[in-house]
N, CA, C and O atoms as a MOPAC input file, in Angstrom:
PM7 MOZYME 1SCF
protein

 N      0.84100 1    -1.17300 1     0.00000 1
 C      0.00000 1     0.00000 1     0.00000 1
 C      0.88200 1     1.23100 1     0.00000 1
 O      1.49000 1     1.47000 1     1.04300 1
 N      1.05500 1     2.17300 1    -1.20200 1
 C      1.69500 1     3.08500 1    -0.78400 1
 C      0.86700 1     4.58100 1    -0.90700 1
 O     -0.12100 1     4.79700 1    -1.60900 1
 N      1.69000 1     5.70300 1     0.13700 1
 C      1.16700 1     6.76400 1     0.52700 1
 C      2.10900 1     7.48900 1     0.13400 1
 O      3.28500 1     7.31100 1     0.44900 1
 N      1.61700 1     8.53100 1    -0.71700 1
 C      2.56400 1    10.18400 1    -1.03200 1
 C      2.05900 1    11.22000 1    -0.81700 1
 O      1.10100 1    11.70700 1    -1.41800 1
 N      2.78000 1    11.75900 1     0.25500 1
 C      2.14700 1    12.97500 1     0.99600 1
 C      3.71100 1    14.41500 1     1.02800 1
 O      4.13400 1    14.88400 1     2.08500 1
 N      4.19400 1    14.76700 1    -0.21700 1
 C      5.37500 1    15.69300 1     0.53400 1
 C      5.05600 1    16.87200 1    -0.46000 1
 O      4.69600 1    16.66000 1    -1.61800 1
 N      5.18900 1    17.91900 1    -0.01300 1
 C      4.19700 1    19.03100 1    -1.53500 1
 C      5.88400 1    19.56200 1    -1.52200 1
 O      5.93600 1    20.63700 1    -2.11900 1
 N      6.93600 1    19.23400 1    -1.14300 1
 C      8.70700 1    19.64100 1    -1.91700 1
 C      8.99100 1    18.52300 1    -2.69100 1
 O     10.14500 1    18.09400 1    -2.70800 1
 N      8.12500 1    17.99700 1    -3.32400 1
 C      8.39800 1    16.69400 1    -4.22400 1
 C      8.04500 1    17.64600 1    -5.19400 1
 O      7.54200 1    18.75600 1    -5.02100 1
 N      8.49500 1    16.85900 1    -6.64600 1
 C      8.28100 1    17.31200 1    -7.90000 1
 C      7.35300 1    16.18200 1    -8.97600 1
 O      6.93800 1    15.09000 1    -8.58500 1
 N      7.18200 1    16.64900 1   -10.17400 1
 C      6.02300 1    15.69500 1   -10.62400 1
 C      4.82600 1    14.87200 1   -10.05600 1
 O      4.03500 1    15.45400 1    -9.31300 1
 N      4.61800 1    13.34800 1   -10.40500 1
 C      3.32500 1    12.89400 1   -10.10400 1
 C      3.79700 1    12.86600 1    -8.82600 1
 O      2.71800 1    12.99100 1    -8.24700 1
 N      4.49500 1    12.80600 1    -8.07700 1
 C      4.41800 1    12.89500 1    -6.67000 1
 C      3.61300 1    13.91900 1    -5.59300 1
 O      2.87500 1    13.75300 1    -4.62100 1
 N      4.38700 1    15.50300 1    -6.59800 1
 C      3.77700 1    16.49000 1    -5.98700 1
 C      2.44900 1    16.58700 1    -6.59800 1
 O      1.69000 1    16.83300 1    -5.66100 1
 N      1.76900 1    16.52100 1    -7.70000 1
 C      0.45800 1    16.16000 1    -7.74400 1
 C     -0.50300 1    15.63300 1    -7.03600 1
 O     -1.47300 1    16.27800 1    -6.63600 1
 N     -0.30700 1    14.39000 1    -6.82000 1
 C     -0.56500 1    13.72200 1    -5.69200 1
 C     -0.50500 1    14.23600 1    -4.45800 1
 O     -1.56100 1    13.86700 1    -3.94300 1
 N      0.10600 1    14.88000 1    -3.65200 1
 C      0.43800 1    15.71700 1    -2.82200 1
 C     -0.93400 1    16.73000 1    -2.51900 1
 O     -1.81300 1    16.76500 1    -1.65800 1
 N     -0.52800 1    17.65300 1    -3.93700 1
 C     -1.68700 1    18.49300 1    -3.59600 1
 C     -3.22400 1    17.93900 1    -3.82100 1
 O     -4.16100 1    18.57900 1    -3.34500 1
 N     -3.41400 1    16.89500 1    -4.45900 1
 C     -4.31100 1    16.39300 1    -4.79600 1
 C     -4.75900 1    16.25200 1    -2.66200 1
 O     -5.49900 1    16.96300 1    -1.98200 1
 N     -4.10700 1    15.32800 1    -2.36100 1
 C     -4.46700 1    14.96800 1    -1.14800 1
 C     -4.56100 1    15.83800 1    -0.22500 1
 O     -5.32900 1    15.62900 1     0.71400 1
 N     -3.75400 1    17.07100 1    -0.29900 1
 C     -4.33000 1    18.21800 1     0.48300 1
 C     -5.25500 1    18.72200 1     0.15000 1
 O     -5.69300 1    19.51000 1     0.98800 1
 N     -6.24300 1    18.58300 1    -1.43000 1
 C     -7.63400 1    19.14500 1    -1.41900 1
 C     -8.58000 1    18.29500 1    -0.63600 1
 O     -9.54300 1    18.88300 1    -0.14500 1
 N     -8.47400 1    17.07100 1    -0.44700 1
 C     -9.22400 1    16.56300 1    -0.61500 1
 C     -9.96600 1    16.66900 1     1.51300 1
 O    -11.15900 1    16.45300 1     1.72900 1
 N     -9.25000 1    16.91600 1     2.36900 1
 C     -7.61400 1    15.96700 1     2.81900 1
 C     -7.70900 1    14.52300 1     2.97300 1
 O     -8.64000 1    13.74700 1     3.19000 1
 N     -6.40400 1    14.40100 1     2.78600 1
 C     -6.70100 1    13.06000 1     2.46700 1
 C     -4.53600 1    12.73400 1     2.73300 1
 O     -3.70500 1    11.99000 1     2.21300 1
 N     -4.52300 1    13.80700 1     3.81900 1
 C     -2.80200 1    13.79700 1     4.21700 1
 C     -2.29400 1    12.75600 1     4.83900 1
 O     -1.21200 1    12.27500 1     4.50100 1
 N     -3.08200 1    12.24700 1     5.90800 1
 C     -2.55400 1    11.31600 1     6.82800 1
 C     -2.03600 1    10.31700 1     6.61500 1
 O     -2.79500 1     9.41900 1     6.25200 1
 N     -0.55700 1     9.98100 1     6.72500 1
 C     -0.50000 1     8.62600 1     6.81800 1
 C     -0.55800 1     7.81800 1     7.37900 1
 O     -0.30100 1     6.74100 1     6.84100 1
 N     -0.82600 1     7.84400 1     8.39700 1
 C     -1.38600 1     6.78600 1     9.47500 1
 C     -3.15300 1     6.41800 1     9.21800 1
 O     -3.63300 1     5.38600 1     9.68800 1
 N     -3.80400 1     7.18500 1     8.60000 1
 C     -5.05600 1     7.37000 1     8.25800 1
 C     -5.60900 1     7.77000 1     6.90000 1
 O     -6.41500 1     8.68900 1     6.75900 1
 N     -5.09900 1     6.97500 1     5.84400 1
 C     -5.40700 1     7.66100 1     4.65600 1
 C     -6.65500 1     7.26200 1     3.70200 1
 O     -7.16900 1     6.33300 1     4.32400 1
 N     -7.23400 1     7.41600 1     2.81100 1
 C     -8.50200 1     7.05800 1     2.27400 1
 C     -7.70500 1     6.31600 1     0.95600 1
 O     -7.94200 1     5.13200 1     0.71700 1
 N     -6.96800 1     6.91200 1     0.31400 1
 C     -6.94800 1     6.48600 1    -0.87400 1
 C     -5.36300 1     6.05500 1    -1.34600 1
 O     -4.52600 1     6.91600 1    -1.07700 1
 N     -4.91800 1     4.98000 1    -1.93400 1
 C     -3.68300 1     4.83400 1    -2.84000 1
 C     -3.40900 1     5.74100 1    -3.08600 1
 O     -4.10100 1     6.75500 1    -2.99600 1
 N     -1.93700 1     5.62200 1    -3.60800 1
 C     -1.15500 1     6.57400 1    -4.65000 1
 C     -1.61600 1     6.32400 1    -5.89400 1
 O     -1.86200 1     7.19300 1    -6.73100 1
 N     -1.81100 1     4.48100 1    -6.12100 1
 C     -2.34800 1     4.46100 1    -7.88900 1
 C     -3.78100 1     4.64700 1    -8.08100 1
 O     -4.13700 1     4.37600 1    -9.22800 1
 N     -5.09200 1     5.19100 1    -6.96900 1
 C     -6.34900 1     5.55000 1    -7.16900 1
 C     -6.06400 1     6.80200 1    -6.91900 1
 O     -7.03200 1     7.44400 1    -7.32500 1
 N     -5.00500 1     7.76000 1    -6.32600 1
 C     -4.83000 1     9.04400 1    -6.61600 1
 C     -4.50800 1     9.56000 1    -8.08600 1
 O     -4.97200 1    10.56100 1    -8.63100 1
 N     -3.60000 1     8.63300 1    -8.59900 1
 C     -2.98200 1     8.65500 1    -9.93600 1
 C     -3.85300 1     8.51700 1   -10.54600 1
 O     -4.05200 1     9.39800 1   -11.38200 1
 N     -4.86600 1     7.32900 1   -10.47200 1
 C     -5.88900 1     7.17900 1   -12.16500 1
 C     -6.95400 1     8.61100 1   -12.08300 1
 O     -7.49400 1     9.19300 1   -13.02300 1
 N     -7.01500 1     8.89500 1   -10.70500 1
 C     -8.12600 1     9.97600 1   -10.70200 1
 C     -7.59800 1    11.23000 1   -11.20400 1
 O     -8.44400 1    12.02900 1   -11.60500 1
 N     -5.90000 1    11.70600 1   -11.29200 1
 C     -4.96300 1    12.56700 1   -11.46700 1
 C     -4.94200 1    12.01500 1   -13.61500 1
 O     -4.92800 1    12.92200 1   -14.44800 1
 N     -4.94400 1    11.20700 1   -13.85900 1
 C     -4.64800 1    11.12000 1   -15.33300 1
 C     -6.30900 1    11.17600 1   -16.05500 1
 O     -6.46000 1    11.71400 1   -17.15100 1
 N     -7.17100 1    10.72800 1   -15.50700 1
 C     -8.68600 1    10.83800 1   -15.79900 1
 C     -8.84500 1    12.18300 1   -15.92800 1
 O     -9.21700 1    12.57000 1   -17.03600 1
 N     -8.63400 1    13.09300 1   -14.97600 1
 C     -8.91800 1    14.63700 1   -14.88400 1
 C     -7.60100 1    15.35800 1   -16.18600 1
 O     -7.47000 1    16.57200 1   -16.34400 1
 N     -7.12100 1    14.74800 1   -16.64000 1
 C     -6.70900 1    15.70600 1   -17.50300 1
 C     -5.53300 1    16.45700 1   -16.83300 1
 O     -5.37700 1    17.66600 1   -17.00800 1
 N     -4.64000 1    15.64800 1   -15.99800 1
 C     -3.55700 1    16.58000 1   -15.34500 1
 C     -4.05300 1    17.57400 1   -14.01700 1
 O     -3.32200 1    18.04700 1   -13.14700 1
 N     -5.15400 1    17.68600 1   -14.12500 1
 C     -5.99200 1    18.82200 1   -13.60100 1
 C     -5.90500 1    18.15200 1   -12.22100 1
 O     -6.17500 1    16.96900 1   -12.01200 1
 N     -5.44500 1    19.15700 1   -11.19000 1
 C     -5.37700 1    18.75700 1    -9.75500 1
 C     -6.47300 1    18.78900 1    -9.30100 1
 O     -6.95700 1    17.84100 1    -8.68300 1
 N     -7.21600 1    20.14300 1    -9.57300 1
 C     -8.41200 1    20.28100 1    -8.81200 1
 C     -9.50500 1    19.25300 1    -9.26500 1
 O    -10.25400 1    18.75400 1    -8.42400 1
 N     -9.56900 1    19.03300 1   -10.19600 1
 C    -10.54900 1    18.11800 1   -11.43700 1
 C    -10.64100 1    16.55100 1   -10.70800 1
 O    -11.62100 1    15.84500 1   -10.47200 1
 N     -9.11600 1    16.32800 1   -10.45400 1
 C     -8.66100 1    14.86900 1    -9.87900 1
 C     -9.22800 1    15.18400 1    -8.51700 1
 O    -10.26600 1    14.52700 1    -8.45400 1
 N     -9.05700 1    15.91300 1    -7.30500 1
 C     -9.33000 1    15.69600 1    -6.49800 1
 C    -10.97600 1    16.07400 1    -5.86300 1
 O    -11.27800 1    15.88100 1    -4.68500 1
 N    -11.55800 1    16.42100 1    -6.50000 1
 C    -13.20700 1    16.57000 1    -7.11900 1
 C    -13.57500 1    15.20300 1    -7.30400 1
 O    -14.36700 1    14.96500 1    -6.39300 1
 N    -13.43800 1    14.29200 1    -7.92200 1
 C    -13.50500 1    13.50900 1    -8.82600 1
 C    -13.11600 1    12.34100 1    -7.52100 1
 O    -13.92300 1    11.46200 1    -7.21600 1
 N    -12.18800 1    12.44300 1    -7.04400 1
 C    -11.52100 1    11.48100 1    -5.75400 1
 C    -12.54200 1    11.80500 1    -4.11000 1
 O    -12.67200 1    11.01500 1    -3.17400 1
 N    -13.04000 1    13.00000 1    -4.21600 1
 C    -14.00400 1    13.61400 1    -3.30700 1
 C    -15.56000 1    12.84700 1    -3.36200 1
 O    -16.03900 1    12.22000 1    -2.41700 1
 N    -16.20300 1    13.04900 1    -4.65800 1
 C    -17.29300 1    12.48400 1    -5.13400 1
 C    -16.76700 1    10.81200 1    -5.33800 1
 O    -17.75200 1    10.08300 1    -5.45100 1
 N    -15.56500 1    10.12100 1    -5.40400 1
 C    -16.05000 1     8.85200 1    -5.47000 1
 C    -15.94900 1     8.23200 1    -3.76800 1
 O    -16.49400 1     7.15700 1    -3.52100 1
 N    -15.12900 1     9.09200 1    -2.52800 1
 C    -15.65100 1     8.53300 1    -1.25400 1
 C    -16.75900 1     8.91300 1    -0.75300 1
 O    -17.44800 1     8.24100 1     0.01600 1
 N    -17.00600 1    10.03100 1    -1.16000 1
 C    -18.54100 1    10.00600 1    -0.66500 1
 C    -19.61700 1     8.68100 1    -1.34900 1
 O    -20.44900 1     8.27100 1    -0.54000 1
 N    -19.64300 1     7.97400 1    -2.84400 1
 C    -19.95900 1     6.78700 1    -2.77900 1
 C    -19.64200 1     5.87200 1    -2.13500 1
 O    -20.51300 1     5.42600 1    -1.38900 1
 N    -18.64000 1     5.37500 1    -2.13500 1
 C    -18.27800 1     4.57000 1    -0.89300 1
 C    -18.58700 1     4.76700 1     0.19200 1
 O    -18.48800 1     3.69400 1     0.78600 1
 N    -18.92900 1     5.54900 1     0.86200 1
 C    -19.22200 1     5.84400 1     2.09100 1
 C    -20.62200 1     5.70600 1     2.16200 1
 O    -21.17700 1     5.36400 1     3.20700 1
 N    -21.24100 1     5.95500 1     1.09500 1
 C    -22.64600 1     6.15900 1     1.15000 1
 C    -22.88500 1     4.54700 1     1.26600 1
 O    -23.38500 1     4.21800 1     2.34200 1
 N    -22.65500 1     3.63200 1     0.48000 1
 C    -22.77700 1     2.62000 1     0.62700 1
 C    -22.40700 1     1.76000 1     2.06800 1
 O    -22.70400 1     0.57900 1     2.24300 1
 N    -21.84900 1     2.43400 1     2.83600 1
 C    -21.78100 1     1.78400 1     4.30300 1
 C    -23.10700 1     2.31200 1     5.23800 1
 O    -23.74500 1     3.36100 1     5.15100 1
 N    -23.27500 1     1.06000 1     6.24500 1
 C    -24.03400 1     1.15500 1     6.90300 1
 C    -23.91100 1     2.07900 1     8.55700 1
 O    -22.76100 1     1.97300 1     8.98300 1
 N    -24.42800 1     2.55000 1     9.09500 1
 C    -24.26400 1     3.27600 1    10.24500 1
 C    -24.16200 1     2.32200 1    11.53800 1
 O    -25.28200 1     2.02500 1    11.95400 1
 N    -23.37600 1     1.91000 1    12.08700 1
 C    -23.17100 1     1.06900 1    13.11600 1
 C    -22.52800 1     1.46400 1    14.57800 1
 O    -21.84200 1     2.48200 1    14.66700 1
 N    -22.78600 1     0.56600 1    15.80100 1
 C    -21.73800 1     0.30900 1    16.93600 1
 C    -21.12700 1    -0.55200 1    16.90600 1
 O    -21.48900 1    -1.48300 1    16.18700 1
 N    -20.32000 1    -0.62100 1    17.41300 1
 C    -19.66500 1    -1.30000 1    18.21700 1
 C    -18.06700 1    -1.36700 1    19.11300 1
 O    -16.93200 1    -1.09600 1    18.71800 1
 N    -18.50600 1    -1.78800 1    20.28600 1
 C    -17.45800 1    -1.64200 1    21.41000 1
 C    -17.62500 1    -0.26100 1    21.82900 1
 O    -16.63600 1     0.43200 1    22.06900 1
 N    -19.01200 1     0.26400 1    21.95300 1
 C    -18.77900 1     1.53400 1    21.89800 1
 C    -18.84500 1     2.51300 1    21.80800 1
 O    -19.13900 1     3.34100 1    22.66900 1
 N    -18.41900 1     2.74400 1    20.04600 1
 C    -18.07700 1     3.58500 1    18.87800 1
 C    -19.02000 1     3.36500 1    17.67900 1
 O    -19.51000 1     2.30600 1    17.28700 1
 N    -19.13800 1     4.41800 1    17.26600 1
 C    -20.29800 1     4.40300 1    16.49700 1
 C    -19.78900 1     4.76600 1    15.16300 1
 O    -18.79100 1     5.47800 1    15.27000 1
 N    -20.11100 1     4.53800 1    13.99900 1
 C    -19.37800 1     4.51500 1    12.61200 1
 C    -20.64500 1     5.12600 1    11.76100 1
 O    -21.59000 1     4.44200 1    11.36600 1
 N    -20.48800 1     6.57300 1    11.54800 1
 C    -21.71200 1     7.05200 1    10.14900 1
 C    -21.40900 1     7.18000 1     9.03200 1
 O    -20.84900 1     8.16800 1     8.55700 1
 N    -21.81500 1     5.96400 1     8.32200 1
 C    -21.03700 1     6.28000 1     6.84100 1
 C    -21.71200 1     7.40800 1     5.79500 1
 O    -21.19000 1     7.80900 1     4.75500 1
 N    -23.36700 1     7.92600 1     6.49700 1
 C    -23.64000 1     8.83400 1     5.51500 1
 C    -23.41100 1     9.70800 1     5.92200 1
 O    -23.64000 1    10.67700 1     5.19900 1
 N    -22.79600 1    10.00400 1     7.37000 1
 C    -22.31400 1    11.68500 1     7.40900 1
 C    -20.81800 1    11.50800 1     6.94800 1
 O    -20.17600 1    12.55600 1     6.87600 1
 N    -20.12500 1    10.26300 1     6.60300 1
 C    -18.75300 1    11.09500 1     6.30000 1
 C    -19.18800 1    10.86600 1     4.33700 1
 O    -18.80000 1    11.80500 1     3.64200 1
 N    -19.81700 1     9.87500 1     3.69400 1
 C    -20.63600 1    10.15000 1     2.82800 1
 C    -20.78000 1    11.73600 1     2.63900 1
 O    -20.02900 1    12.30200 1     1.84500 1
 N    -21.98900 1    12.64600 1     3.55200 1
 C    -22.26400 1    13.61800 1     3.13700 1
 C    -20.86100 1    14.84300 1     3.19800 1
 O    -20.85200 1    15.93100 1     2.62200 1
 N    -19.94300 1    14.36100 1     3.92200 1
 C    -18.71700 1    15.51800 1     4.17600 1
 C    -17.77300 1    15.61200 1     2.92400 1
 O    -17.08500 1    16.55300 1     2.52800 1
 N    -17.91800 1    14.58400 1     2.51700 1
 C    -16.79700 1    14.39900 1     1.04800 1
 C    -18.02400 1    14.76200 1     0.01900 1
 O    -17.64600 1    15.31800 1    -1.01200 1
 N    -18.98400 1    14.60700 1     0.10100 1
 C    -19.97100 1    15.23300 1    -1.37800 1
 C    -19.91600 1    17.01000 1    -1.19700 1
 O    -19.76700 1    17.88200 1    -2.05200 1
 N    -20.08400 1    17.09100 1     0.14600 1
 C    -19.73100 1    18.99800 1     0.48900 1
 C    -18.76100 1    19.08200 1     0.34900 1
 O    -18.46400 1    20.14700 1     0.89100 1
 N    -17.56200 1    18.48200 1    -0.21900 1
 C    -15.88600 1    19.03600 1     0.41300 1
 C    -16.15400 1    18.96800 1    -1.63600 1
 O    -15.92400 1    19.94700 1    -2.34600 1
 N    -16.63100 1    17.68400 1    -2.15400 1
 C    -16.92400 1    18.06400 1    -3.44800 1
 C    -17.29300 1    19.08800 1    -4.41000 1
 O    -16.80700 1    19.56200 1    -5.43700 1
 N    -18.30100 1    19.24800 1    -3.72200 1
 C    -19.29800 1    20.78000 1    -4.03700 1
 C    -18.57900 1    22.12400 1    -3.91600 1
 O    -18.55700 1    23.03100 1    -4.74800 1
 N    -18.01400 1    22.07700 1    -2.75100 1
 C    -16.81900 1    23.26700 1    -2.12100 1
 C    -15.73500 1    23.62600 1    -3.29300 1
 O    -15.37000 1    24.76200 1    -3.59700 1
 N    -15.35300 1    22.53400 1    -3.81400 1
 C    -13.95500 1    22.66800 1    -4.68600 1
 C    -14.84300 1    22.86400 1    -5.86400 1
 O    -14.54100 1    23.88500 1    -6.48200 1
 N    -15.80500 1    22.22900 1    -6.34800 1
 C    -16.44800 1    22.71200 1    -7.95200 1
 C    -16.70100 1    23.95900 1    -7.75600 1
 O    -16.42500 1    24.69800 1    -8.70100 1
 N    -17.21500 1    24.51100 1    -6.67200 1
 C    -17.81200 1    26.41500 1    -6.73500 1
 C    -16.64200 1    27.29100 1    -6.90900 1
 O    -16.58800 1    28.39800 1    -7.44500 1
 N    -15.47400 1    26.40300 1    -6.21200 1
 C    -14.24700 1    27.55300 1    -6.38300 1
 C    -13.96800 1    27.37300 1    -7.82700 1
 O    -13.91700 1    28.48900 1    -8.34400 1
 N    -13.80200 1    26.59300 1    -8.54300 1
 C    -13.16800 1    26.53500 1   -10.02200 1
 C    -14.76300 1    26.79800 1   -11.31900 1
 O    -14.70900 1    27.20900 1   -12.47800 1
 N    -15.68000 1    26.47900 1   -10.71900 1
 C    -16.83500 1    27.21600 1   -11.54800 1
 C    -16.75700 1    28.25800 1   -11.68400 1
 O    -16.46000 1    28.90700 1   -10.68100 1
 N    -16.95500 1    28.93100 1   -12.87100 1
 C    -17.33100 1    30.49800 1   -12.62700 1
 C    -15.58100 1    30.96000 1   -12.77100 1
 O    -15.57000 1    32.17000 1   -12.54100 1
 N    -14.57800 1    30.63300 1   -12.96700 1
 C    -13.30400 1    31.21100 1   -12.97000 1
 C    -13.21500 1    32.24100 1   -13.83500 1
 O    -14.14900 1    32.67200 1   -14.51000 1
 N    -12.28900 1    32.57700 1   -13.82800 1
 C    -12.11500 1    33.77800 1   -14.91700 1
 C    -11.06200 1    33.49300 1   -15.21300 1
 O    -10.24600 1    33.15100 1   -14.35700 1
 N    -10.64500 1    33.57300 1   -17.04800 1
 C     -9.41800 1    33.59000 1   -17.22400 1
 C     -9.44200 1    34.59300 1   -18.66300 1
 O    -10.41700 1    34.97300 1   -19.31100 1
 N     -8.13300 1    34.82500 1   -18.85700 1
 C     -7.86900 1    36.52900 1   -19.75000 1
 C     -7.79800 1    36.20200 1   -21.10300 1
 O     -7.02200 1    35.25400 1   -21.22400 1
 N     -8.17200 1    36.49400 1   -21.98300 1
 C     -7.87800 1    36.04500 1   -23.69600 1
 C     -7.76800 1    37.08400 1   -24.61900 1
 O     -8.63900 1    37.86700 1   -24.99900 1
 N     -6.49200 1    36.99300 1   -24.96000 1
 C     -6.25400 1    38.58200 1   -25.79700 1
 C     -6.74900 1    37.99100 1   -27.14300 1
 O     -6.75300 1    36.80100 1   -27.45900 1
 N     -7.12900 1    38.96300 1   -27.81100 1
 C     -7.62100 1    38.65000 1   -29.21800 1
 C     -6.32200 1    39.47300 1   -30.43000 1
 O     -5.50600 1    40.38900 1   -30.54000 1
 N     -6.68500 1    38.78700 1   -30.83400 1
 C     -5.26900 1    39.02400 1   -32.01700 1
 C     -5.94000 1    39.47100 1   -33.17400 1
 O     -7.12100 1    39.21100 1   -32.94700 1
 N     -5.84000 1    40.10600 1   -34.51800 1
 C     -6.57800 1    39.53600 1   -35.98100 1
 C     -5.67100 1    39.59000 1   -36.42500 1
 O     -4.87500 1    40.52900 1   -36.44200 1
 N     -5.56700 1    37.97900 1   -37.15300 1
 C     -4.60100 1    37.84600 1   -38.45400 1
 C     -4.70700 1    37.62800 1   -39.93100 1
 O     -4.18300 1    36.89700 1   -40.77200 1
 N     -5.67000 1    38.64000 1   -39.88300 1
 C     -5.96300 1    38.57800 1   -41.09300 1
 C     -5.92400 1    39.48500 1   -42.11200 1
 O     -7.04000 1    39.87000 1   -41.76600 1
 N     -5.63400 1    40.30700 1   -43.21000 1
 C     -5.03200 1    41.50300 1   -43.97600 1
 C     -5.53200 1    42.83400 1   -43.32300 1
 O     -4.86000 1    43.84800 1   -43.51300 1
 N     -6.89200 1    42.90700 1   -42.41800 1
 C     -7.16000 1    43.88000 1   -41.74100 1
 C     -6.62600 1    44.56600 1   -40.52400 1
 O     -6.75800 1    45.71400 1   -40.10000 1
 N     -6.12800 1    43.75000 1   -40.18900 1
 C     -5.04700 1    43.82500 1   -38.67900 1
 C     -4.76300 1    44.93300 1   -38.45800 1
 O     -5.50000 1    45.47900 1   -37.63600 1
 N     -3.90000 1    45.57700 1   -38.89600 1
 C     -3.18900 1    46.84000 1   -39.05700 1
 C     -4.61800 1    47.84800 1   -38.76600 1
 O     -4.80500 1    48.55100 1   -37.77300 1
 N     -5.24500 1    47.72900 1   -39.57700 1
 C     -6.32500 1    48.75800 1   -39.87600 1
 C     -7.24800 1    48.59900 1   -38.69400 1
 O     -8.20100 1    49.36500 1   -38.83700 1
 N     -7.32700 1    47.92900 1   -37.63200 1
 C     -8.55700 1    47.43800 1   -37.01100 1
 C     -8.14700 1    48.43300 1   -35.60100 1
 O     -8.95600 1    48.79600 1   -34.74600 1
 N     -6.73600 1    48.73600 1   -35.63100 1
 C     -6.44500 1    49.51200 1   -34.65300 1
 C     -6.78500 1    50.82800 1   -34.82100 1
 O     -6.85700 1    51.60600 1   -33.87000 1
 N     -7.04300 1    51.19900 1   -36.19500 1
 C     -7.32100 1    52.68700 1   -36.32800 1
 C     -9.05500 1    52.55800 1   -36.08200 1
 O     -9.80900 1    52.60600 1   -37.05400 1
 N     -9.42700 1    52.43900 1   -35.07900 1
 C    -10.77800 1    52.19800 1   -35.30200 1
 C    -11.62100 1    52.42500 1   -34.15200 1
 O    -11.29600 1    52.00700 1   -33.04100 1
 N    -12.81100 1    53.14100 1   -34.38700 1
 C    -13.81700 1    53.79600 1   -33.45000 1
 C    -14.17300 1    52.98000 1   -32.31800 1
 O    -14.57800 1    53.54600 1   -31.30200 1
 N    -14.08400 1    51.82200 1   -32.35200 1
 C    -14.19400 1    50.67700 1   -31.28100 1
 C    -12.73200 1    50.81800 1   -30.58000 1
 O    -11.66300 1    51.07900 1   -31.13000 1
 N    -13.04100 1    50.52900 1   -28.97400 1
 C    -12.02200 1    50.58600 1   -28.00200 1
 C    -11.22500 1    48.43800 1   -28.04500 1
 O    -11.58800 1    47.30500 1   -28.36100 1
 N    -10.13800 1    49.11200 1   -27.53000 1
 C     -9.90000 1    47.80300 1   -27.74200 1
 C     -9.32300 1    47.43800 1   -26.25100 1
 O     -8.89100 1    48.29700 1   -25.48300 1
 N     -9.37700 1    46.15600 1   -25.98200 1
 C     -9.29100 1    45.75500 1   -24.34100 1
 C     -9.13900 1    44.31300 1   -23.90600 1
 O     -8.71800 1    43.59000 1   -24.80900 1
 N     -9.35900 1    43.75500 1   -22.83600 1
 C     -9.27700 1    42.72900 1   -22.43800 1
 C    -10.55400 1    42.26100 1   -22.41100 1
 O    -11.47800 1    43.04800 1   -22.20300 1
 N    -10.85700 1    40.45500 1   -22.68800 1
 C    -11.94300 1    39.77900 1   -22.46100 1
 C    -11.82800 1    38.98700 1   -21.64600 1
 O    -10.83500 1    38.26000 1   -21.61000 1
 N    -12.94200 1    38.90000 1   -20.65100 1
 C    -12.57700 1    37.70700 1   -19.91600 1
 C    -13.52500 1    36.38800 1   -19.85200 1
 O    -14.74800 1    36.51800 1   -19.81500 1
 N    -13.08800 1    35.49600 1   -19.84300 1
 C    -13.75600 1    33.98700 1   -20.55100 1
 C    -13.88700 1    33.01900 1   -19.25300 1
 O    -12.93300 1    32.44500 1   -18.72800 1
 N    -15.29000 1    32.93700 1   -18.81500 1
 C    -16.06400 1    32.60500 1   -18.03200 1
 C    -15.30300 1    30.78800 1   -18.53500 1
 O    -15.33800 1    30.39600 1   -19.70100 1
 N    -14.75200 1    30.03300 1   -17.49500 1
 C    -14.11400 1    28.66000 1   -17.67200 1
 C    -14.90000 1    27.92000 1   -16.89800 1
 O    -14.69200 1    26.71200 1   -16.78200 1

C-alpha cells in the first residue's frame, strides 16, 4: 500500500500531494486512498489537480454512502455523514473553479489587422467565463 504525501516533491508525486491536500486526504497513518487511485483519478482529470481531487471527493462520498451506520465496542461509525462531508468538500472545490475567470487577448490575423487599430471601437481585455 503506498502513501505520497510531501508538496517539496516534484512531478506525479507532488500532484498527488496536492491532490491529497484538497481533498484531505494527508494522513498517513489514516489515509482514504492509494497513490495508484490518486494517480488514475490525477490522469482521468486531464492533469488537472483540482478536477482529480473533485472527482476522488465524489467517489468517497460513494463509498461511504454505501456503508451502513453502526456500533460497536462503543463507537459508532456514520457512513452517511462522512458520505455527506466528502460530497460537500466536493461541491466546495467545484464552486471555487466554476465560474473562474481567465484573460484572452484577441489578435486579428488577417489583412485587416493593421487597420482594425485605427478604429472607433475601443480595444481591451476579455474575460472567458471557464
Amino acid at each position: 500500500m503506498a502513501f505520497t504525501y510531501d508538496l517539496t516533491e516534484s512531478g506525479d508525486a507532488l500532484a498527488w500531494s496536492k491532490i491529497r491536500l484538497l481533498i484531505p486526504d494527508n494522513d498517513s497513518t489514516d489515509y482514504e486512498l492509494e497513490d495508484a487511485e490518486v494517480d488514475y483519478f490525477y490522469d482521468a482529470a486531464g492533469g488537472n489537480i483540482t478536477a482529480a481531487a473533485i472527482a476522488c471527493c465524489k467517489w468517497l462520498a460513494r463509498k461511504y454512502a454505501k456503508i451502513a451506520s453502526f456500533t460497536a465496542d462503543g463507537l459508532t461509525f456514520h457512513g452517511s455523514e462522512r458520505a455527506k462531508i466528502y460530497a460537500e468538500r466536493a461541491a466546495e472545490l467545484a464552486a471555487a473553479v466554476d465560474g473562474g475567470l481567465a484573460i484572452a487577448t484577441l489578435e486579428r490575423a488577417d489583412k485587416y489587422a493593421e487597420e482594425a487599430e485605427d478604429t472607433e471601437y475601443g480595444t481591451g481585455v476579455i474575460y472567458v467565463r471557464t
